[in-house]
C-alpha positions in Angstrom: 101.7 127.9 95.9 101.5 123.9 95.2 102.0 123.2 91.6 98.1 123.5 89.3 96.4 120.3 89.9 95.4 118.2 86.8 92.3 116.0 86.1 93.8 111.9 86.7 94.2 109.5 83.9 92.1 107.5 86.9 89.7 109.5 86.9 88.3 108.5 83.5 86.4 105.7 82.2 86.4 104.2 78.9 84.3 101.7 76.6 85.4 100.2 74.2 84.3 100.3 70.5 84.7 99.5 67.0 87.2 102.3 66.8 88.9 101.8 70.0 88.4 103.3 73.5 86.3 106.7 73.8 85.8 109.1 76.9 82.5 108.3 78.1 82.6 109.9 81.8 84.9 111.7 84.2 84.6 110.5 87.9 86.5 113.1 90.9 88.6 115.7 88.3 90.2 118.3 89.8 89.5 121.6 88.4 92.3 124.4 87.8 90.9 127.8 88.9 90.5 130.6 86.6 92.6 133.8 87.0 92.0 135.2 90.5 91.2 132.1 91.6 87.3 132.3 89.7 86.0 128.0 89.8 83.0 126.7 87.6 79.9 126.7 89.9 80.0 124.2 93.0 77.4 121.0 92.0 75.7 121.5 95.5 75.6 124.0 97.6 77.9 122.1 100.5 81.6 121.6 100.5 84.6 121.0 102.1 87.8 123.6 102.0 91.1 122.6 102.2 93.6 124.7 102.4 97.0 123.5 101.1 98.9 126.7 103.2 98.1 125.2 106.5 98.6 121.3 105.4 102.2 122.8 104.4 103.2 124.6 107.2 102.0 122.0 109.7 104.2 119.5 108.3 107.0 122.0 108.4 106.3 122.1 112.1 106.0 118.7 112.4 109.2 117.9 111.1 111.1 120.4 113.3 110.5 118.2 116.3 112.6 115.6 115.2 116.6 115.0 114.8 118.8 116.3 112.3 118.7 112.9 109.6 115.0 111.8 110.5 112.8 112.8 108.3 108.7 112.7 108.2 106.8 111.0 105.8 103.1 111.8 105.5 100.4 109.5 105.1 97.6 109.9 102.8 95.5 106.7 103.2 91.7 106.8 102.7 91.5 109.8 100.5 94.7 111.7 102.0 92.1 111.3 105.7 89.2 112.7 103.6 91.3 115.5 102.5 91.7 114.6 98.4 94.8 112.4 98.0 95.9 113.6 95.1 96.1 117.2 95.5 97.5 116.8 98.9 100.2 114.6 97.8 100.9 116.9 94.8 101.3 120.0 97.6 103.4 117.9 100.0 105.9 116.9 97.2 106.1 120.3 95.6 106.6 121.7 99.4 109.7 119.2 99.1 108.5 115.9 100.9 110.3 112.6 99.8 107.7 109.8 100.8 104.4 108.8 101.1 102.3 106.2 102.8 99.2 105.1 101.8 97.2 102.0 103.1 96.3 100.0 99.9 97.5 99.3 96.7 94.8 100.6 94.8 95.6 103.8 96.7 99.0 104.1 95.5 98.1 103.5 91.9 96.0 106.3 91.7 99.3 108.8 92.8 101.4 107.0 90.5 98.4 107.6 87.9 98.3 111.5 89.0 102.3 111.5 88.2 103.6 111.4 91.7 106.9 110.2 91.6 108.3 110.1 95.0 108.4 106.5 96.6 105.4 105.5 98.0 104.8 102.9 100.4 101.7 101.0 100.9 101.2 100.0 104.5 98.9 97.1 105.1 99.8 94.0 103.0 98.9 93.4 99.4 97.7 90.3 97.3 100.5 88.3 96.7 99.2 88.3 93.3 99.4 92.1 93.0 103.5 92.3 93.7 104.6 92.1 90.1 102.5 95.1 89.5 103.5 97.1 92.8 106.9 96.4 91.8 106.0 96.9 88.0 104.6 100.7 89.2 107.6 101.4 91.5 105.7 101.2 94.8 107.1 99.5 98.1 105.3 97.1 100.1 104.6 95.8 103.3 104.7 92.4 104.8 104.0 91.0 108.1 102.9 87.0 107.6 105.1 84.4 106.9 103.0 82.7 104.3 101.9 85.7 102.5 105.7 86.4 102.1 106.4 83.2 100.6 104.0 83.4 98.1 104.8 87.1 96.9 108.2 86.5 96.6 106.8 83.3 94.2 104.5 85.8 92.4 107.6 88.0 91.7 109.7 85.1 90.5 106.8 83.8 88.1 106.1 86.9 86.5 109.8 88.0 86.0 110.3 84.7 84.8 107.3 85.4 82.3 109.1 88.7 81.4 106.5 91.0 83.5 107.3 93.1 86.0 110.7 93.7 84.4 112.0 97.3 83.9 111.8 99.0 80.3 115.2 97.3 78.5 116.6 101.6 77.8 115.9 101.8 82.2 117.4 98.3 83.0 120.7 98.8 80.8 120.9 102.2 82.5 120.8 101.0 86.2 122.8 97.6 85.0 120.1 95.3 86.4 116.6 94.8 86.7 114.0 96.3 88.9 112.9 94.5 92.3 110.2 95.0 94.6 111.2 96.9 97.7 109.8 95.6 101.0 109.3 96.8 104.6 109.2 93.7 106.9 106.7 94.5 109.8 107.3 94.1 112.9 104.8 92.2 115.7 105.9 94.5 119.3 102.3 94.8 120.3 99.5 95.8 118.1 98.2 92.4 117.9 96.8 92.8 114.5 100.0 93.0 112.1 103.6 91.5 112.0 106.5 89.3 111.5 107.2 88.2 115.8 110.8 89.4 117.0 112.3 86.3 116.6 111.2 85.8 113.3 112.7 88.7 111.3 115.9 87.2 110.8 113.8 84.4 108.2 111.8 86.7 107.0 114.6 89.1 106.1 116.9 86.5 104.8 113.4 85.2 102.6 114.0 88.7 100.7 117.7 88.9 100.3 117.5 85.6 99.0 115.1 86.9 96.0 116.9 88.2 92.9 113.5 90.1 92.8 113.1 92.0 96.2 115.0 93.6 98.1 114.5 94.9 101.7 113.4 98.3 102.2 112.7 98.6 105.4 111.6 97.6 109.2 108.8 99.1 110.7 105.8 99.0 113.5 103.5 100.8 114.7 102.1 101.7 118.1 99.0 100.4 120.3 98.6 103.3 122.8 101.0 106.1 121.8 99.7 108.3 125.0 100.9 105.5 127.1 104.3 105.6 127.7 105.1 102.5 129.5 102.8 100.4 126.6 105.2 102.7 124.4 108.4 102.2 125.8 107.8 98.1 125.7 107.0 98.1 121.8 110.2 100.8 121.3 112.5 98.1 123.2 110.8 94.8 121.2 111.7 97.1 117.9 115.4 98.0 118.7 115.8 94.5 120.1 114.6 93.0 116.4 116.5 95.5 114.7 119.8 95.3 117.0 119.8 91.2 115.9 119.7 92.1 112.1 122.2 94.7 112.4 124.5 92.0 114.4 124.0 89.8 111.4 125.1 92.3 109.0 121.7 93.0 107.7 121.7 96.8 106.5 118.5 98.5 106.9 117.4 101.6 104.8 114.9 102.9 107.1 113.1 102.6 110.3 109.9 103.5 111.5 107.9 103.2 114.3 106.2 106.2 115.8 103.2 108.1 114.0 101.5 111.4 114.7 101.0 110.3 118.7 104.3 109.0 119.3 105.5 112.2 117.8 103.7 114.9 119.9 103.5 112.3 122.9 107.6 111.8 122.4 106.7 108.3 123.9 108.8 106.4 121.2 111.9 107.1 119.2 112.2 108.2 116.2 114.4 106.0 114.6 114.5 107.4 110.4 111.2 107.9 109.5 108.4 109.1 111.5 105.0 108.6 109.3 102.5 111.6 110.0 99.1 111.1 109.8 96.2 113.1 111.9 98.6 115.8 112.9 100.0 116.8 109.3 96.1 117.6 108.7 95.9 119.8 112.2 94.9 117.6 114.4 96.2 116.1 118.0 95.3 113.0 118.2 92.0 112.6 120.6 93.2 112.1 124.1 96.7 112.2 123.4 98.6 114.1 126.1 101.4 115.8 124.6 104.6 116.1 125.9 105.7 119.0 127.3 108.5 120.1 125.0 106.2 119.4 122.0 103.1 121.3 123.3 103.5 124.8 121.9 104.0 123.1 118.5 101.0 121.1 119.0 99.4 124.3 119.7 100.5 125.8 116.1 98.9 122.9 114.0 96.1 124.2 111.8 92.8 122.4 111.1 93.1 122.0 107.2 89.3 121.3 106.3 86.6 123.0 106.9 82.7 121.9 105.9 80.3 124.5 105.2 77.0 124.8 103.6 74.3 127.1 102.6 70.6 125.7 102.8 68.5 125.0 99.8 65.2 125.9 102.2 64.7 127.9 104.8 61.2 127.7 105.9 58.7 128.6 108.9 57.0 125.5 110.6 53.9 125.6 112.4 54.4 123.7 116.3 53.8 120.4 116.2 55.3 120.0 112.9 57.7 116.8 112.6 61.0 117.5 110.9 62.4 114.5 108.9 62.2 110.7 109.3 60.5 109.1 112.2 60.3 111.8 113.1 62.6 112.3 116.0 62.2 115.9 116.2 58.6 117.8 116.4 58.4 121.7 116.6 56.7 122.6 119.8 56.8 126.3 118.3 56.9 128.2 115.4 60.0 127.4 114.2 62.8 128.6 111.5 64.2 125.3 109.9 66.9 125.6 107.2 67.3 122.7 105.4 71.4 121.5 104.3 72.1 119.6 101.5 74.4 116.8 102.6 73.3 113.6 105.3 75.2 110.2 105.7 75.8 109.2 102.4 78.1 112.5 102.4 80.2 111.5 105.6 78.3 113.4 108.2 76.7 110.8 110.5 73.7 109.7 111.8 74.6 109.3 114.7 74.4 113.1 114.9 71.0 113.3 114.7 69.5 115.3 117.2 72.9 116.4 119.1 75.1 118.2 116.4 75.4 122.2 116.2 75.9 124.3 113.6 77.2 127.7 113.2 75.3 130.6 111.0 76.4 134.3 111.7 79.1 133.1 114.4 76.3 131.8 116.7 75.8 128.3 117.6 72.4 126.4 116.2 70.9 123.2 117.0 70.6 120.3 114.3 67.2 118.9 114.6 65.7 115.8 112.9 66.9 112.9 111.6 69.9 113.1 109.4 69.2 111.6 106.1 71.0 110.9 103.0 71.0 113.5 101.6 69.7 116.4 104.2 70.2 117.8 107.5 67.6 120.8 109.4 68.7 123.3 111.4 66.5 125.4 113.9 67.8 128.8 113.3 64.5 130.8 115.2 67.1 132.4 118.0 69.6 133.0 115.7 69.8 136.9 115.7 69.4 139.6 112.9 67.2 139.5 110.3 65.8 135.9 109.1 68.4 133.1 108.3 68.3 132.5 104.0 69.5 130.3 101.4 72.1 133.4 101.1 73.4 132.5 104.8 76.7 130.5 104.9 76.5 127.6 107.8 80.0 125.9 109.2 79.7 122.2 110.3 83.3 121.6 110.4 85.5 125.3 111.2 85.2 128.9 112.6 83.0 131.1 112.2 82.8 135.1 113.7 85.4 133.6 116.1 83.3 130.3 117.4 84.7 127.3 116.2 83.6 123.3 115.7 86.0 121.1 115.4 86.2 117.5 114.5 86.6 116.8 117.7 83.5 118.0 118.4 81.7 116.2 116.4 83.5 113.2 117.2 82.3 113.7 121.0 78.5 114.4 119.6 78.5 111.1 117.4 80.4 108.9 119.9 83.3 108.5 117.8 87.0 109.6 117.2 88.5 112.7 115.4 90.0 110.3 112.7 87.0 108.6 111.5 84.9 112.1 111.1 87.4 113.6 108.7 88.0 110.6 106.9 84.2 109.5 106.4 84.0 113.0 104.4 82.8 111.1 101.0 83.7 112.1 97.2 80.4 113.1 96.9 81.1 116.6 98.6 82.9 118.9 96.4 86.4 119.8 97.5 87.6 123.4 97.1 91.8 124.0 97.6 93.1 127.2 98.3 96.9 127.6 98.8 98.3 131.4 100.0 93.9 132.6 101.0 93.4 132.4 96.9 91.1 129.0 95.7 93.6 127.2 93.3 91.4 124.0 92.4 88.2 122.5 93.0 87.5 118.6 93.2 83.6 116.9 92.0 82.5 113.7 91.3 81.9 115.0 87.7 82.5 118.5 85.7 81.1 119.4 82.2 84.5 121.0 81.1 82.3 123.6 79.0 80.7 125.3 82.1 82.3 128.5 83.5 85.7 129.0 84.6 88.3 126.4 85.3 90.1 124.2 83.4 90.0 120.5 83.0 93.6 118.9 81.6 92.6 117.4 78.7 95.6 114.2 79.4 94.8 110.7 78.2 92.8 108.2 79.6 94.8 105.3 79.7 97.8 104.6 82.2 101.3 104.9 81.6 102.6 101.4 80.4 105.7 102.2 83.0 105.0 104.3 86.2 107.8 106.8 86.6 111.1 105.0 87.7 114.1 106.6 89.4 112.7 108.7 92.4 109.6 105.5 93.5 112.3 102.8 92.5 115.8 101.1 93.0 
C-alpha cells in the first residue's frame, strides 16, 4: 500500500498579520482514511476513484517491455492527467520509481512542496527568470531555443553571483562544490513545435558545460506520430545522429529519451535510457495507436485507473413536452424519469456531450439528455429496469458497471475529442477518492473542515521549506 498521503504545505494560504502569518483556508488537502478505510463525508455526491493498485501494476508492466538498463519515468503533468499529482507521485515513488516529469514549473514545486524527492524534470521550457529557483528547488529543466538558453544560463550567473540559488553552506561543504542547474537540451527531429535543430546541439551543449552553474543532464525529443513508423523511424535516426556527434566530441550524456507511451506500445522508436510514460501508466492505449505485436498482450493487461461516478441529487417524473435544461435542447415527448447529476463543464465533463453521452445505472446503458451545464447533467432513466431509479442509485460516467463498461475513449468519440484531454479536463472541483489493495486510503477536496467525521488532515506547516530536499532531485 503507497505510503498515507499528507495535506501539502501548497495547499494552504496565509495572510498576514500583526502577529505574523495565520491559516486562513485549505485549498485540494488530501485526507488520510480512518481505520478500515472510513473518509469524512464526500462534499458532493460525484467523484472520481483512483485506484493506486492498478496505476502500480501498470507501470510494472510497462517497464517490463523494455531492456535491461532502460528505465521508465512517469509523467504527471496537468494534475498527474487529471489523476491527483501528488498522491500519484507519492504511490509511484514508494512503488520504487526514480523520476518524474511534469510540464511546468509550478508543477514541480508543488511535489517538491508534498516532499517528493526523486528528481523531477519539467518538460516544456521555463522563464529564464525562474532557473535560479528550479535549480534552488533541485528540479531539472528543459531547453529547446537558443536565446532562452542564453538568458537562463545569465539568470543562473546573476543570482549565484547575488548568493541565491546556492546550496545550504553544511550541503555545499559536503558535496565539495556548489549546486547547478541540471538541463536536458531538446532536440528539434520533427514535432515542429519544440527544439534545439541537429546541427545546433553541439553550441547549445557546449553553452552549458561552459556554465560553472549548469550542467547537462540530458538530450531528449519527443515524437509527432508515434503509430507511424516510417514518421518514427526519421525522428529516431535525426536523434541518434545529434547524439552520435556529441558523443564523437566527447560529450557524455546522462540520459536519453525519446519515445513516450506510443512509441512504447507501438515499438516504433528506440528506447534509448529513459522512456517517459504518460497515457498508458494510467491504463490507457493511446487513441488510434496500433500496437505492436509483441507488445499487445501487455497492452491488453493495462488497467483504467479512474473511474467517475455519481448519484443524482433528483430524480423526478416529467410530464411530455417538458424541456430539460438550457435552451432547451432536449423536450420529453413522454412521461419521462430524469435524474439529475451534480457535475457539468466546470467539473471537466464537456459540453460537447450534450445530448450524445450515456450513462450507466444498474449495469444498463442510459441516455444523457439536455444541455450539460455547469454544474448539472440529466439522465433519462424511464427504460431502465427494476423498480424506479433514486437518489440511492450509483451512476458510472467514466468505468464498469454489472459488466458494461465506458471508457474514456468513449467519451472521447461522443465529444469529438481524444482519450487524453477527457481524463485530464477532470477539474479539482470533483472530489478524488484513492484506494490502494480494494481498501479507500485517502480522499482529495477542494476544502475539508478537519473537525468533520473520519479522516485525518496532517496538521504540517504552511510555509515552504527554505531548501527543497537535495541529494536524490540534485547533483
Amino acid at each position: 500500500m503507497p505510503a498515507p498521503l499528507r495535506r501539502e504545505a501548497s495547499d494552504v494560504t496565509t495572510t498576514a498579520g500583526a502577529t505574523g502569518s495565520r491559516v486562513s483556508a485549505t485549498r485540494h488537502p488530501l485526507i488520510d482514511a480512518g481505520p478500515g478505510g472510513v473518509l469524512p463525508p464526500l462534499p458532493k455526491t460525484a467523484w472520481l476513484e483512483i485506484d493506486l493498485a492498478k496505476l502500480t501494476a501498470n507501470v510494472r508492466l510497462l517497464q517490463g517491455l523494455l531492456p535491461p538498463g532502460v528505465r521508465v519515468e512517469p509523467v504527471v503533468k496537468a494534475d498527474a492527467y487529471g489523476h491527483g499529482a501528488v498522491a500519484v507521485s507519492r504511490a509511484l515513488v514508494t512503488d520504487g520509481i526514480r523520476g518524474l516529469g511534469v510540464a511546468t514549473y509550478d508543477e514541480a514545486l508543488e511535489l517538491r512542496q508534498a516532499g517528493i524527492e526523486v528528481p523531477i524534470v519539467v518538460l516544456f521550457p521555463i522563464p529564464a527568470e525562474l532557473a535560479p529557483d528550479a535549480m534552488r528547488h533541485c528540479m531539472s529543466i528543459t531547453v529547446g531555443d537558443q536565446l532562452l538558453l542564453g538568458r537562463t544560463l545569465a539568470a543562473l550567473d546573476a543570482a549565484v553571483a547575488a548568493g541565491v540559488g546556492a546550496a545550504p553552506a553544511s550541503e555545499a561543504a559536503s558535496r565539495g562544490q556548489s549546486r547547478r542547474l541540471a538541463i536536458h537540451v531538446e532536440v528539434e527531429t520533427g514535432l515542429g513545435r519544440g527544439g534545439v535543430h541537429p546541427e545546433d546541439v553541439a553550441t547549445a551543449v557546449a553553452a552549458i558545460e561552459a556554465s560553472p552553474n549548469a550542467r547537462l543532464a540530458g538530450l531528449w525529443s519527443h515524437l509527432q506520430a508515434p503509430g507511424d513508423a516510417g514518421t518514427s523511424s526519421q525522428q529516431d535516426a535525426r536523434f541518434g545522429a545529434a547524439s552520435g556527434l556529441l558523443e564523437e566530441a566527447g560529450v557524455t550524456i546522462p540520459a536519453r529519451h525519446l519515445a513516450a507511451s506510443g512509441g512504447l506500445l507501438g515499438a516504433t522508436a528506440g528506447s534509448y535510457d529513459v522512456v517517459r510514460i504518460g497515457i498508458a501508466q494510467y491504463g490507457i492505449v493511446p487513441d488510434g495507436l496500433e500496437v505492436a505485436e509483441r507488445n499487445r498482450l501487455a497492452a491488453a493487461g493495462l488497467q483504467p485507473v479512474m473511474e467517475l461516478l455519481a448519484r443524482p441529487v433528483r430524480v423526478a417524473w416529467l410530464d411530455p413536452g417538458v424541456g430539460v435544461s438550457y435552451g432547451p435542447s432536449f423536450v420529453t415527448t413522454r412521461r419521462s424519469r430524469i435524474a439529475t447529476l451534480p457535475l457539468g463543464y466546470a467539473d471537466g465533463y464537456p459540453r460537447s456531450l450534450s445530448n450524445k453521452a450515456q450513462v450507466l445505472v444498474r449495469g444498463v446503458r442510459a441516455p444523457q439528455v439536455g444541455t450539460v451545464a455547469m454544474d448539472a447533467i440529466m439522465v433519462d432513466v424511464t427504460d431502465v429496469p427494476g423498480p424506479e431509479v433514486t437518489i440511492d442509485d450509483e451512476f458510472v460516467l467514466i468505468g464498469e458497471q454489472g459488466g458494461e463498461r465506458i471508457s474514456a475513449l468513449d467519451v472521447a468519440r461522443w465529444g469529438n475529442t481524444i482519450s487524453y484531454e477527457v481524463i485530464a479536463a477532470m477539474s479539482g472541483r470533483l472530489p478524488r477518492v484513492y484506494y490502494a489493495a480494494a481498501e479507500a486510503v485517502a480522499m482529495r477536496a477542494v476544502a475539508c473542515d478537519a473537525s468533520r467525521g473520519p479522516g485525518r488532515i496532517d496538521d504540517r506547516s504552511a510555509e515552504a521549506p527554505e531548501e527543497a530536499p537535495g541529494p536524490l532531485g540534485c547533483e
